[in-house]
Each structure stands twice: as structure tokens, then as C-alpha cells.
PDB file of N, CA, C and O in Angstrom:
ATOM      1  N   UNK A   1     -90.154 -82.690-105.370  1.00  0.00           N
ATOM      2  CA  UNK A   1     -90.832 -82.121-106.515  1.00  0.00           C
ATOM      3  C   UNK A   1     -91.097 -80.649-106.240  1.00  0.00           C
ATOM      4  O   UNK A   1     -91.155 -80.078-105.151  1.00  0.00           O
ATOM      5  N   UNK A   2     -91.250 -80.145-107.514  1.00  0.00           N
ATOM      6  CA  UNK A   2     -90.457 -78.743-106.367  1.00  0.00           C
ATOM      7  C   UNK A   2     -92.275 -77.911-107.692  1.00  0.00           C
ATOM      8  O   UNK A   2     -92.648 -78.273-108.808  1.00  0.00           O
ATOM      9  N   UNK A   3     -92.623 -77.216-107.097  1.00  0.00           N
ATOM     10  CA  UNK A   3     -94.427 -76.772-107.655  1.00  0.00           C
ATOM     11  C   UNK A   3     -93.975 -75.570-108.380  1.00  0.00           C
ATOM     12  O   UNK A   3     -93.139 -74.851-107.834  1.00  0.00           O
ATOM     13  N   UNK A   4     -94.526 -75.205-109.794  1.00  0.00           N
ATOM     14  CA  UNK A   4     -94.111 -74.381-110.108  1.00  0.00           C
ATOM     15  C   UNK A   4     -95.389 -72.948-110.668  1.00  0.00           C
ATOM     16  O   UNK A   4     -95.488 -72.167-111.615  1.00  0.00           O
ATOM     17  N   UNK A   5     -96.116 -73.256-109.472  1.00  0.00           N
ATOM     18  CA  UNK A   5     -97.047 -72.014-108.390  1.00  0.00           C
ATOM     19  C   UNK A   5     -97.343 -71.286-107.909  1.00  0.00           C
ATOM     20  O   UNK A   5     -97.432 -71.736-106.767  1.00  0.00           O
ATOM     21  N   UNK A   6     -97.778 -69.770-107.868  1.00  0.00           N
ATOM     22  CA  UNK A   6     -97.447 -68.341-106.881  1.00  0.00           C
ATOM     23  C   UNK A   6     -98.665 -68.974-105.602  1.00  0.00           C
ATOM     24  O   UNK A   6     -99.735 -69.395-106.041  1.00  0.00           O
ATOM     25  N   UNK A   7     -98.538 -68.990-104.786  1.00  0.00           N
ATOM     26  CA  UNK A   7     -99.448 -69.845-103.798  1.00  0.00           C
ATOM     27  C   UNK A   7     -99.500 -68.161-102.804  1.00  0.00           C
ATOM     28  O   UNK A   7     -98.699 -67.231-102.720  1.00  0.00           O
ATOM     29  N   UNK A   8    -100.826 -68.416-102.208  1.00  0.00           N
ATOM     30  CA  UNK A   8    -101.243 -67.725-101.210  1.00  0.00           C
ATOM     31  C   UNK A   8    -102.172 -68.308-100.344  1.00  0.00           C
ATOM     32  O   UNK A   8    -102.987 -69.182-100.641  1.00  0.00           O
ATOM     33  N   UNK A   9    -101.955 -67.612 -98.917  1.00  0.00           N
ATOM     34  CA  UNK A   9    -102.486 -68.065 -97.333  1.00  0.00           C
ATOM     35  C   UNK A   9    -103.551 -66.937 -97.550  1.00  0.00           C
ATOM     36  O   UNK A   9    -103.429 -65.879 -98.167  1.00  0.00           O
ATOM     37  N   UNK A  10    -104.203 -67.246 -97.143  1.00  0.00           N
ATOM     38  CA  UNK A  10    -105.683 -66.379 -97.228  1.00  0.00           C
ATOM     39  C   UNK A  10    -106.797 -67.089 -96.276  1.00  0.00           C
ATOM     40  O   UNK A  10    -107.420 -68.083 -96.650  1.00  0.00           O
ATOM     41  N   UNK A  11    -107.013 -66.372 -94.796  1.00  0.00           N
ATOM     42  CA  UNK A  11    -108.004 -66.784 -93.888  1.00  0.00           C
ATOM     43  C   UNK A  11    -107.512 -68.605 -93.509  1.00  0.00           C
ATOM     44  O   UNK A  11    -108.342 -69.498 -93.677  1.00  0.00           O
ATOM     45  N   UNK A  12    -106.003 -68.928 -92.974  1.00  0.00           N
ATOM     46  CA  UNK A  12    -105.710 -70.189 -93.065  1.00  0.00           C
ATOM     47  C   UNK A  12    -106.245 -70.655 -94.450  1.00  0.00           C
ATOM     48  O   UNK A  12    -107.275 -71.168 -94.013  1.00  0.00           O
ATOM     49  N   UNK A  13    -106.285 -70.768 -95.186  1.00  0.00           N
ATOM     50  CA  UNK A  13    -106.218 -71.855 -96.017  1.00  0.00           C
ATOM     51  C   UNK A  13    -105.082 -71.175 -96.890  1.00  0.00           C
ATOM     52  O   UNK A  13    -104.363 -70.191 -96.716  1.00  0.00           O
ATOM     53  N   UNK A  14    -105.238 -72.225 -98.021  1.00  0.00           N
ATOM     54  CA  UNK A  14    -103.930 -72.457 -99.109  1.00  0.00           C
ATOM     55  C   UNK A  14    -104.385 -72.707-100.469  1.00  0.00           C
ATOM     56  O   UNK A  14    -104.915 -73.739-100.879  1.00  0.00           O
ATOM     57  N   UNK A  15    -104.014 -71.220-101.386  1.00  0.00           N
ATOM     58  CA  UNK A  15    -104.529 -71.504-102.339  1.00  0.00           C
ATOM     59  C   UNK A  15    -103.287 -71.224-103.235  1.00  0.00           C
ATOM     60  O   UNK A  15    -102.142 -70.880-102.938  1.00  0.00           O
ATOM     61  N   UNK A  16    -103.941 -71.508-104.537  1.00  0.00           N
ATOM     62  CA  UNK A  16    -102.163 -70.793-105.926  1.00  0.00           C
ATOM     63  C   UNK A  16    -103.342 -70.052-106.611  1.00  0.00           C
ATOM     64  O   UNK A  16    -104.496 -70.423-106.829  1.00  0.00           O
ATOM     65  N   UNK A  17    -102.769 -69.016-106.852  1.00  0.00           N
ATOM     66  CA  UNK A  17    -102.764 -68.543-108.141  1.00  0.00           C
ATOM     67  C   UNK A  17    -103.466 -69.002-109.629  1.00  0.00           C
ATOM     68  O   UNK A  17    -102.900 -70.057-109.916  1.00  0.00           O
ATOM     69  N   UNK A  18    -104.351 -68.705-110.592  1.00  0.00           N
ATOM     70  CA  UNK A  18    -104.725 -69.229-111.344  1.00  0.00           C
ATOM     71  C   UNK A  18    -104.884 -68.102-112.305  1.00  0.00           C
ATOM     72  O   UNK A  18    -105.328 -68.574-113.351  1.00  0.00           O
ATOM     73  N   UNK A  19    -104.736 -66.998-112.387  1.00  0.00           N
ATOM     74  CA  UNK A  19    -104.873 -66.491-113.218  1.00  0.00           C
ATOM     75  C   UNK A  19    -104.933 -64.768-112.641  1.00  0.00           C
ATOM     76  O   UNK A  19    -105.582 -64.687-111.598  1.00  0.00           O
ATOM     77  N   UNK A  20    -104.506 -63.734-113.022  1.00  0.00           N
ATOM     78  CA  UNK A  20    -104.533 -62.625-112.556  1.00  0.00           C
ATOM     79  C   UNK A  20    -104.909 -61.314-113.656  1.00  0.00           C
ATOM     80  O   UNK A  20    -104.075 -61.045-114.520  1.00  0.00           O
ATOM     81  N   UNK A  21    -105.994 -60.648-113.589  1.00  0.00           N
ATOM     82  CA  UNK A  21    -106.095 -59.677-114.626  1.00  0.00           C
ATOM     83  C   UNK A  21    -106.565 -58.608-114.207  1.00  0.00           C
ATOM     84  O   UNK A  21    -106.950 -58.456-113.047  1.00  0.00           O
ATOM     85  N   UNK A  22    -106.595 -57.712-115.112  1.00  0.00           N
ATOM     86  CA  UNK A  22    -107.306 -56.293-114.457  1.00  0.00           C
ATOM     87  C   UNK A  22    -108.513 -56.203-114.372  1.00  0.00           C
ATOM     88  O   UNK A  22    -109.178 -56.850-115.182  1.00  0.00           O
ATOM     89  N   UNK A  23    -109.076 -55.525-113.550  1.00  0.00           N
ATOM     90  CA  UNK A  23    -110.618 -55.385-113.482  1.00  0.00           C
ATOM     91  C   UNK A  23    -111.425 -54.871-114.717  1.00  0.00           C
ATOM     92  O   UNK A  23    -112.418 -55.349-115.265  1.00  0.00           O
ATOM     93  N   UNK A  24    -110.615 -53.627-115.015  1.00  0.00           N
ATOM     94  CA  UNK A  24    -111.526 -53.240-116.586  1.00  0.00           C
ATOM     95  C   UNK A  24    -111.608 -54.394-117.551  1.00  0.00           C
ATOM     96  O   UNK A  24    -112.396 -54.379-118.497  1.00  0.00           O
ATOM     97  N   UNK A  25    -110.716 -55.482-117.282  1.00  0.00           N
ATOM     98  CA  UNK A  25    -111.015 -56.516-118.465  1.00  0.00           C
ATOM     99  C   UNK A  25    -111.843 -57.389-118.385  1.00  0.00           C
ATOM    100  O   UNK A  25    -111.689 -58.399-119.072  1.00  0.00           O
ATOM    101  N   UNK A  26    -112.920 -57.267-117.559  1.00  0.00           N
ATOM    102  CA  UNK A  26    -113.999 -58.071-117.087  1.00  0.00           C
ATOM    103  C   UNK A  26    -115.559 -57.135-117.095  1.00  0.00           C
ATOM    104  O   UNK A  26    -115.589 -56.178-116.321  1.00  0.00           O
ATOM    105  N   UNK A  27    -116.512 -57.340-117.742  1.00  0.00           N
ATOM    106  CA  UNK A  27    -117.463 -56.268-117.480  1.00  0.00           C
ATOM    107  C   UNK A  27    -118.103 -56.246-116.580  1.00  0.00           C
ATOM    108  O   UNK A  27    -118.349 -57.271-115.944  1.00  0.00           O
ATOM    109  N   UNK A  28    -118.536 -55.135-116.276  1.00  0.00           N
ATOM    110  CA  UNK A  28    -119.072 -55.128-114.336  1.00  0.00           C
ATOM    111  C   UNK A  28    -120.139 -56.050-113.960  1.00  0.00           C
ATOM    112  O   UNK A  28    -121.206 -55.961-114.566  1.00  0.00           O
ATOM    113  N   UNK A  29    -120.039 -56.660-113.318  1.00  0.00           N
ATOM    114  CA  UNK A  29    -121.095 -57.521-112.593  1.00  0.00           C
ATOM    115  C   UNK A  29    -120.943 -58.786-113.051  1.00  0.00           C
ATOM    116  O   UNK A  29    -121.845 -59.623-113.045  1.00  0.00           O
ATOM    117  N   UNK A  30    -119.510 -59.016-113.566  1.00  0.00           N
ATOM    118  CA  UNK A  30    -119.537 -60.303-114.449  1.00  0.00           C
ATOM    119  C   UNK A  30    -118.577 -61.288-113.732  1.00  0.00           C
ATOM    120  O   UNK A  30    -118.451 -62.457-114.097  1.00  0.00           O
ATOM    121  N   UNK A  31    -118.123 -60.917-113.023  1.00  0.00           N
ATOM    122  CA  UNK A  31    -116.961 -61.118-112.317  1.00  0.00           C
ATOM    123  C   UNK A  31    -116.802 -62.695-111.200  1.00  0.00           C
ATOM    124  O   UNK A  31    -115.825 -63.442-111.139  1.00  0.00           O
ATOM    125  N   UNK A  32    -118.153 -62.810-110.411  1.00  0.00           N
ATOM    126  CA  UNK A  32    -118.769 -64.132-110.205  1.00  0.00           C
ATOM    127  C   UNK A  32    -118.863 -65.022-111.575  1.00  0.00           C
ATOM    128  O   UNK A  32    -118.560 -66.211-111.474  1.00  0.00           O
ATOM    129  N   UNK A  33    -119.272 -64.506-112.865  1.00  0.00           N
ATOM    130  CA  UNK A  33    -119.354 -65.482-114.106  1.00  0.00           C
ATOM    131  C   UNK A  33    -118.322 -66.230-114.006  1.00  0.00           C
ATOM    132  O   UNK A  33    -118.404 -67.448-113.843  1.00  0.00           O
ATOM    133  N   UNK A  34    -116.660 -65.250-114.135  1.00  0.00           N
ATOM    134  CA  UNK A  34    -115.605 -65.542-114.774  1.00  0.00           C
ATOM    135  C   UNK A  34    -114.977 -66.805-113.442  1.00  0.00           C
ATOM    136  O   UNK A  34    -114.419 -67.886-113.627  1.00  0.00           O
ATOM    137  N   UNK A  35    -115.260 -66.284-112.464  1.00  0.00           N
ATOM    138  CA  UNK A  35    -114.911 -66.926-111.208  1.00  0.00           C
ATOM    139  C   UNK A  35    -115.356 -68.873-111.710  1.00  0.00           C
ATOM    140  O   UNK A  35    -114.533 -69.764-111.918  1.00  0.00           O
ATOM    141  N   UNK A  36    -116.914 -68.984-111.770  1.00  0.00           N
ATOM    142  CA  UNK A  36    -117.209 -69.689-111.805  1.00  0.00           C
ATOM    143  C   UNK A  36    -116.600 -71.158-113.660  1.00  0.00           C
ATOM    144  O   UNK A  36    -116.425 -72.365-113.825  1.00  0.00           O
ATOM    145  N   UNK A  37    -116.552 -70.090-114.357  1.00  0.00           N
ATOM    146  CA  UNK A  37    -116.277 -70.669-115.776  1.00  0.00           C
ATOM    147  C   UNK A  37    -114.876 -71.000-115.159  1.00  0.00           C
ATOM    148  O   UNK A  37    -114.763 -72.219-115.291  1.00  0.00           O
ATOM    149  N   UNK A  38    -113.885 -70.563-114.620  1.00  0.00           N
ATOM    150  CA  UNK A  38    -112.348 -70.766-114.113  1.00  0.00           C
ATOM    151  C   UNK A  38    -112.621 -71.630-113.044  1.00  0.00           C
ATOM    152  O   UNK A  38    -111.701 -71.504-112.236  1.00  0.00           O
ATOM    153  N   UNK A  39    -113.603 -72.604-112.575  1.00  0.00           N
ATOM    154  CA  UNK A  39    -113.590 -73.025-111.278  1.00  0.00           C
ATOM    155  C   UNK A  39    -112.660 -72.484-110.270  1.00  0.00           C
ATOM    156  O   UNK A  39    -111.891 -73.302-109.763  1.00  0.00           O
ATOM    157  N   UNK A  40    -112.580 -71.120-109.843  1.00  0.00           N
ATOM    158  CA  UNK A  40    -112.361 -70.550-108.722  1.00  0.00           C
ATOM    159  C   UNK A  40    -112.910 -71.112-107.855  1.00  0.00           C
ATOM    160  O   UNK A  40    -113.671 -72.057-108.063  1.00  0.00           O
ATOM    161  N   UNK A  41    -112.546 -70.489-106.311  1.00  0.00           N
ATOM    162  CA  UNK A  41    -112.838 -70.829-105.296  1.00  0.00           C
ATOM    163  C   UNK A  41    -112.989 -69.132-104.687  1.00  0.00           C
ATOM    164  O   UNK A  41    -114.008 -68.694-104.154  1.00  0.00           O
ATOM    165  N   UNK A  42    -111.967 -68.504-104.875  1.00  0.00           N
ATOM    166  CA  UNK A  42    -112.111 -66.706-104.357  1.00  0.00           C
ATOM    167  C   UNK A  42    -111.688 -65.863-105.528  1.00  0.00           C
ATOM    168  O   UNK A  42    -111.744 -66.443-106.613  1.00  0.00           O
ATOM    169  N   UNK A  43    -111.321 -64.749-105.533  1.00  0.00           N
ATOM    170  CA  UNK A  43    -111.648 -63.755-106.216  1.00  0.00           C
ATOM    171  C   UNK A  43    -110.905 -62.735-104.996  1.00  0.00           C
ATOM    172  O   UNK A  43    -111.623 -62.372-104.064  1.00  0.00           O
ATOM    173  N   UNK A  44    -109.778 -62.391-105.029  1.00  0.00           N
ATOM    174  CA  UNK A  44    -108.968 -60.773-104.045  1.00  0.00           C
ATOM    175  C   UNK A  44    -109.050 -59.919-104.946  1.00  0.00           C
ATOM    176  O   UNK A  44    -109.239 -60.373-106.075  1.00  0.00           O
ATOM    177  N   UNK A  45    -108.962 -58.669-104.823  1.00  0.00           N
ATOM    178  CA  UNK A  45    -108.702 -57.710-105.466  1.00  0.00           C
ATOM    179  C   UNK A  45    -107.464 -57.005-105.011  1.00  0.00           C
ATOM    180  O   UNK A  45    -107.326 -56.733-103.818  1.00  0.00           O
ATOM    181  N   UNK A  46    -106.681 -56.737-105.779  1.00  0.00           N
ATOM    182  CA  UNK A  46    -104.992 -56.076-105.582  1.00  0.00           C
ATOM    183  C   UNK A  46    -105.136 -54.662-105.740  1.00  0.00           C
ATOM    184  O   UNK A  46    -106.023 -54.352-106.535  1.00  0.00           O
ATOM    185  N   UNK A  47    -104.490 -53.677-105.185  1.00  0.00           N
ATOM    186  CA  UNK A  47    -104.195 -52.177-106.207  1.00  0.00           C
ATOM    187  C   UNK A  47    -102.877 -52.189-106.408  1.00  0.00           C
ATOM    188  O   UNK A  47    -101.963 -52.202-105.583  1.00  0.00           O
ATOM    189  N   UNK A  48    -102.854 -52.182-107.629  1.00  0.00           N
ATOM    190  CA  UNK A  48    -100.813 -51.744-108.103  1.00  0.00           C
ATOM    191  C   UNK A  48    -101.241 -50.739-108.650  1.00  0.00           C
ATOM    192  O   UNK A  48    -101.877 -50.783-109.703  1.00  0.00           O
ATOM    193  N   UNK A  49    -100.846 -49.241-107.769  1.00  0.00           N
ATOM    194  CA  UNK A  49    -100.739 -47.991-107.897  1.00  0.00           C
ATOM    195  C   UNK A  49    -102.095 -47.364-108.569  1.00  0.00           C
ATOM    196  O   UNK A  49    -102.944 -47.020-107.746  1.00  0.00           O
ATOM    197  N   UNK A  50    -102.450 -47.147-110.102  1.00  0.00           N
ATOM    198  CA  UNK A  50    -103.666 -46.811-110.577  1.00  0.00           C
ATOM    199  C   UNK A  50    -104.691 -47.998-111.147  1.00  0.00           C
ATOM    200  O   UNK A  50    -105.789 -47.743-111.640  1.00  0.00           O
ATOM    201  N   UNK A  51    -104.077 -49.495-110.976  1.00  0.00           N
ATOM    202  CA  UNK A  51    -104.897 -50.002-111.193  1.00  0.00           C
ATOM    203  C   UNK A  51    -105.136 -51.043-110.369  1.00  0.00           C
ATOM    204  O   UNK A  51    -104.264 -51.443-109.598  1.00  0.00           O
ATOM    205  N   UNK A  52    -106.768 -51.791-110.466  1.00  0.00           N
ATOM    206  CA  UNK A  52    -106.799 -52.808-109.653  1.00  0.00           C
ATOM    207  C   UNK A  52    -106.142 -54.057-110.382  1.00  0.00           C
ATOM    208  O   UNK A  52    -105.699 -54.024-111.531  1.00  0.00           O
ATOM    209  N   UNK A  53    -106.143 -54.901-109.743  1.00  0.00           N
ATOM    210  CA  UNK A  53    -106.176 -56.276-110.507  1.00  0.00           C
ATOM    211  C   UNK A  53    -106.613 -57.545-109.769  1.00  0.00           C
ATOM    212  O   UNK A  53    -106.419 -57.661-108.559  1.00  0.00           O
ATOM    213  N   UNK A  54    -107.259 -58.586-110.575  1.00  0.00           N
ATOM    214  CA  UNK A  54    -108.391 -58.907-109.485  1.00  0.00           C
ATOM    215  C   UNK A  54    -107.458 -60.941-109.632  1.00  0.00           C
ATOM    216  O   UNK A  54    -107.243 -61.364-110.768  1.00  0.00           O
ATOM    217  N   UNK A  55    -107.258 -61.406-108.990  1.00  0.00           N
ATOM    218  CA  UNK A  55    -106.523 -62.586-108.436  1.00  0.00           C
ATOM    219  C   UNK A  55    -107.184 -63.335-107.923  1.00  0.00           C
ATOM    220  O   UNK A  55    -107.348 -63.452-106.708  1.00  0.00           O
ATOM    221  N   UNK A  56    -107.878 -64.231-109.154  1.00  0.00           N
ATOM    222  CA  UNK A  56    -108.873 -65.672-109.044  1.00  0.00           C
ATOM    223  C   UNK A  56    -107.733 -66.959-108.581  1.00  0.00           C
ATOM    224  O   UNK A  56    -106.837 -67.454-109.265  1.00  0.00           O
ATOM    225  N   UNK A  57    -108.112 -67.247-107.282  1.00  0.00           N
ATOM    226  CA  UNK A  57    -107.726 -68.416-106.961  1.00  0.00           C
ATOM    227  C   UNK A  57    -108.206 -69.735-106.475  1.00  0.00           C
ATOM    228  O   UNK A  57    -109.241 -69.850-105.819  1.00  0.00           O
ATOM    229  N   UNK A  58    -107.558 -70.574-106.753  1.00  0.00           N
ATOM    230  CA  UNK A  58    -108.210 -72.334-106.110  1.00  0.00           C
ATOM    231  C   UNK A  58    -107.236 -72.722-105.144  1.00  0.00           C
ATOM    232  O   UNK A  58    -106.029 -72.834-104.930  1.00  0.00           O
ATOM    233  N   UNK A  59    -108.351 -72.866-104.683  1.00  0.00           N
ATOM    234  CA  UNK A  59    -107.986 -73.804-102.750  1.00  0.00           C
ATOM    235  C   UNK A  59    -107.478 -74.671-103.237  1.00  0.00           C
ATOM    236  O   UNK A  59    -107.823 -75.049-104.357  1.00  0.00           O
ATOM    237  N   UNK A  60    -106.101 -75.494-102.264  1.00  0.00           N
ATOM    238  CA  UNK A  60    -105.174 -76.758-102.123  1.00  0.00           C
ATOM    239  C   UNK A  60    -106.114 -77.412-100.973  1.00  0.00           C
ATOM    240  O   UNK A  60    -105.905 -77.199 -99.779  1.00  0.00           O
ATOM    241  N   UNK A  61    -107.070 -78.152-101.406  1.00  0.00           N
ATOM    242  CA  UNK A  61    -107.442 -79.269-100.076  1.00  0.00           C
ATOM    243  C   UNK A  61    -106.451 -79.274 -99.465  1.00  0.00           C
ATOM    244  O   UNK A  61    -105.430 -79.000-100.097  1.00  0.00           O
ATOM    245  N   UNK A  62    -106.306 -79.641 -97.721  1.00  0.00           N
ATOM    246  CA  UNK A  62    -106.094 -80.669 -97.129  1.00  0.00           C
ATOM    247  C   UNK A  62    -105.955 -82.275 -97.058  1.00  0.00           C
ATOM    248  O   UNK A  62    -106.805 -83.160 -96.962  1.00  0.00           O
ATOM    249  N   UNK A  63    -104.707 -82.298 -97.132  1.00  0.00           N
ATOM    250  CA  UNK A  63    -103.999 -83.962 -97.487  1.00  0.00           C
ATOM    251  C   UNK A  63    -105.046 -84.624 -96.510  1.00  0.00           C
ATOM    252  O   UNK A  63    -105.310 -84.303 -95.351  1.00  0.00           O
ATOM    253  N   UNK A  64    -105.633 -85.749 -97.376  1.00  0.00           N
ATOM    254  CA  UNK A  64    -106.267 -86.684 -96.174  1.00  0.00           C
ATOM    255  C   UNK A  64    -105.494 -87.998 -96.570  1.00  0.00           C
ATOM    256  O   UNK A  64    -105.267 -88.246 -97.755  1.00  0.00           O
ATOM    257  N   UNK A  65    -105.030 -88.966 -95.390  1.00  0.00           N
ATOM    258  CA  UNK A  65    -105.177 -89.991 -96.086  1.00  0.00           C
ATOM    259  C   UNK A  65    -106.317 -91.289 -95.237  1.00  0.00           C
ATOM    260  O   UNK A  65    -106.747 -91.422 -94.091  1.00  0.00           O
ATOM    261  N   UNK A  66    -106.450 -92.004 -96.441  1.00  0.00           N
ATOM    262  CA  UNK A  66    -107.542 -93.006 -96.506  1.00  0.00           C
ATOM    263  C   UNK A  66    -107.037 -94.134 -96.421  1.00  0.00           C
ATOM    264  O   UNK A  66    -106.044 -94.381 -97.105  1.00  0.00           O
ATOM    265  N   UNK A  67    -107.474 -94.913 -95.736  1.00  0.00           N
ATOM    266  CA  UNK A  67    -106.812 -96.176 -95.850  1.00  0.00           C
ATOM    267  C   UNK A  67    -108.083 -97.308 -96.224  1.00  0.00           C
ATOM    268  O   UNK A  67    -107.820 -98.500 -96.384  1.00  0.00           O
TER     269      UNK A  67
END
């Protein structure tokens, strides 16, 4: 099955991608809000050249299995 995901390693763990936008499109100090309404897990910030762009992502648990 093949995931169709931009995934990133960040501090060992394993997260994808969930959504990516620019910072001006968020109003300042709001940014934990948006995190939380998206059930994020982190929040990176990128620079592509003059702008930021800020890359809310969710953690891939660790496979457990249970028996």
C-alpha cells in the first residue's frame, strides 16, 4: 500500500504533513489556536526566500502490537 503523504523525521519521530500555509495567513498569536483546532502535534516554520511558511504536523505513533 503505497501512502499518499509528504512525511517528515523531526527529533526521531515520524510525522506527515497536514497542512502548510503562510504565516501572514494566521493572526499573530493565534497560531497555537490553529495548531490545536487541526489536532496538530508541532508547528516548524520554513523560509522560502521572502516568505515564511509555517508546516502543522501529526505524529505517526509507533506500531504496537497487542495481543
Amino acid at each position: 500500500m503505497m501512502l499518499n503523504k509528504e512525511l517528515v523525521n523531526y527529533n526521531d519521530k515520524l510525522y506527515w504533513v497536514y497542512r502548510k500555509i503562510r504565516e501572514s495567513s494566521i493572526v499573530n498569536g493565534k497560531v497555537n489556536d490553529v495548531k490545536e483546532l487541526w489536532m496538530c502535534d508541532i508547528v516548524l516554520k520554513q523560509k522560502i526566500q521572502e516568505n515564511d511558511i509555517l508546516i502543522f504536523l501529526r505524529e505517526i505513533p509507533d506500531a504496537e502490537y497487542v495481543v
